[in-house]
N, C-alpha and C positions, 0 to 999 in steps of 0.2 A: 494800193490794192491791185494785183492781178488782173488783167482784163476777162481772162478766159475763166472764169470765176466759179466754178463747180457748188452744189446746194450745200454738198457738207462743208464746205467752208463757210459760205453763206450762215449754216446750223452752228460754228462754230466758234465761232469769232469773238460772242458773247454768249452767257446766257440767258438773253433776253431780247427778244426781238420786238419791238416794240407796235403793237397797232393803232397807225394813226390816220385819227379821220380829220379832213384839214377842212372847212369850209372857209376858208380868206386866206387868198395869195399871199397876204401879206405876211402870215406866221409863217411861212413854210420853211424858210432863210435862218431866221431865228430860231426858231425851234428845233431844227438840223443840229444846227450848230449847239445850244445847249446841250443836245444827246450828246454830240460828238466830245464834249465839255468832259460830258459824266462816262464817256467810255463807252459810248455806244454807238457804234457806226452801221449797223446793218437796219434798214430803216422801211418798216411797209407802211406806204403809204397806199390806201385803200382805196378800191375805186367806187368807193361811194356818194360821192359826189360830183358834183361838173366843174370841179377845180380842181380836184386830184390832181391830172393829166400836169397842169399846169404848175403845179405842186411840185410834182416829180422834175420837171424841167428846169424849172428852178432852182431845184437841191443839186441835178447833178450838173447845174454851171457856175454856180456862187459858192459850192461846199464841196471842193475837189474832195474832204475828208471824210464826207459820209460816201455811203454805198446806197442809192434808194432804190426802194424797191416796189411792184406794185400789188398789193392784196386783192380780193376779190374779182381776180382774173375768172369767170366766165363760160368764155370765147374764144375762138380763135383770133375775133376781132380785136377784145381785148385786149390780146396777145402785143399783138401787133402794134396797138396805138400804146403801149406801154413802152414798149421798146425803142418807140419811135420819139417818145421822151425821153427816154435815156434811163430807165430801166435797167437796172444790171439783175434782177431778180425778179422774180413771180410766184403768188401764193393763191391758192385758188382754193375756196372752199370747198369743193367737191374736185370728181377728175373726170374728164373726159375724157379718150382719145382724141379729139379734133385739137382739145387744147394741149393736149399732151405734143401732139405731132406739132401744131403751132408752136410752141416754146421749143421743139427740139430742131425746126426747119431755122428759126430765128437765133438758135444758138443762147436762150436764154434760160438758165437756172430755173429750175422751176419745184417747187415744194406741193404735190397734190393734197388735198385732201380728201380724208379717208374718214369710216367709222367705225366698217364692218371687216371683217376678214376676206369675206368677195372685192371689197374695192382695195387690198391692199392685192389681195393676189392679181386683181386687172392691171393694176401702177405696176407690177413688179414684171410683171409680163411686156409691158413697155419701156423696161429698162429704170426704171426707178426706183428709190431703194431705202430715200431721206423725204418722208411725209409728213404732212401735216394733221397730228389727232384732230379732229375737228366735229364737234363741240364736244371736246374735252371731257368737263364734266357728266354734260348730259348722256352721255355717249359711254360712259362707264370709269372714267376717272382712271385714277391710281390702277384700280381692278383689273380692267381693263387692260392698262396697258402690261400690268403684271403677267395676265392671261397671254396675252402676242409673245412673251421671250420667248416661250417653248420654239411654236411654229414657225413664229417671224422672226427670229432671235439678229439675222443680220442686216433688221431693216432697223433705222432711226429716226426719231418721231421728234418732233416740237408739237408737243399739247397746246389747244389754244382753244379758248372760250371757258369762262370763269377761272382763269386762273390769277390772282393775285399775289400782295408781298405775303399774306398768310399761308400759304399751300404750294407757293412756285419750287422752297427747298424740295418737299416731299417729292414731288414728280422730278428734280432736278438729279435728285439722287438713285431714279432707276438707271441700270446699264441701257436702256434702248432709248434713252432721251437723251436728244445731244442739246435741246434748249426749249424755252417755253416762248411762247407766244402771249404777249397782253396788252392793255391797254393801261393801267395804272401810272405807268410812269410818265404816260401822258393825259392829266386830265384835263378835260375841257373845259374845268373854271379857269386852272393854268395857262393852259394857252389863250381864253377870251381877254385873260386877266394880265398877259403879255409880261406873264409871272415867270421867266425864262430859270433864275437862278435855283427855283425849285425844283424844274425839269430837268435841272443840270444835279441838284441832288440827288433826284431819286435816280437818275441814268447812273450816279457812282455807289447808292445800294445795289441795285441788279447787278451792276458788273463785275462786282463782289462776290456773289450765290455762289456757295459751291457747287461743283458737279463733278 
């Protein structure tokens, strides 16, 4: 994988980015590498916890084959300690400019997230173009994003919140979706349950979806 790694690549690589909250160092190796198994190499690991960080550093010294990346970027802080793990990407549930300008001073890929039409025209005014729908659902779904071709037509979105193996084709299939966002492919009985070769399944249904 390229170092200089751009977000549409990042959006494109699979279509399915998987969201994963890791609470024990010790899956984070394993679980990498299952994705990687089932075809999935672009990897957010979220920073929702105080083992993430350590997560990520993990994956990108023992899993030259995955890409990880960190979700629930914030901050500019962050930003920063993402990168400083070895981060080749960032997803952020909302946008900031701080975080914005963080991820672009750090040279890190960065996926805003968006709801409204105001925070896409703010991202886009900062040069950003490949956003994160966020909450998906909640936030108008399918509809939604049918509604953004008009105006936004040359921005692409990874939907993400409520999106599962039931509804990932439907949104997979708009032109302004280059990939979905979820969590499914990594459950948390799977990984407590150090159930690796199911992970490695479901990574080669998503990698399948068309789009």
């Amino acid at each position: 994988m390229a170092v200089n790694l751009t977000a549409l690549e990042v959006m494109r690589d699979a279509p399915v980015i998987p969201v994963i909250v890791l609470h024990d160092v010790k899956d984070a190796v394993p679980l990498a590498r299952a994705l990687v198994a089932g075809g999935i190499r672009m990897l957010e690991v979220t920073l929702r916890t105080r083992e993430a960080l350590e997560c990520i550093e993990l994956i990108a010294k023992e899993v030259p084959e995955a890409v990880p990346g960190a979700g629930t970027i914030r901050s500019a802080a962050d930003a920063q300690a993402a990168a400083l793990a070895g981060a080749k990407f960032g997803v952020s549930p909302g946008y900031t400019r701080a975080v914005g300008k963080a991820c672009h001073d750090l040279g890190l890929p960065l996926l805003p997230g968006v709801a409204t039409g105001s925070e896409i025209m703010l991202a886009q005014e900062d040069g950003f173009t490949e956003l994160k729908f966020f909450p998906a659902l909640q936030a108008g779904g399918l509809a939604m994003l049918k509604a953004w071709q008009g105006p936004f037509g040359e921005v692409k979105f990874c939907p993400t919140g409520g999106i599962h193996a039931g509804n990932a084709a439907e949104f997979l299939a708009l032109s302004n979706v280059a990939c979905v966002g979820g969590s499914w492919i990594v459950p948390t009985d799977a990984i407590a349950a150090g159930d690796w070769p199911r992970i490695t399944a479901l990574a080669r249904e998503a990698s399948q979806l068309a789009r």
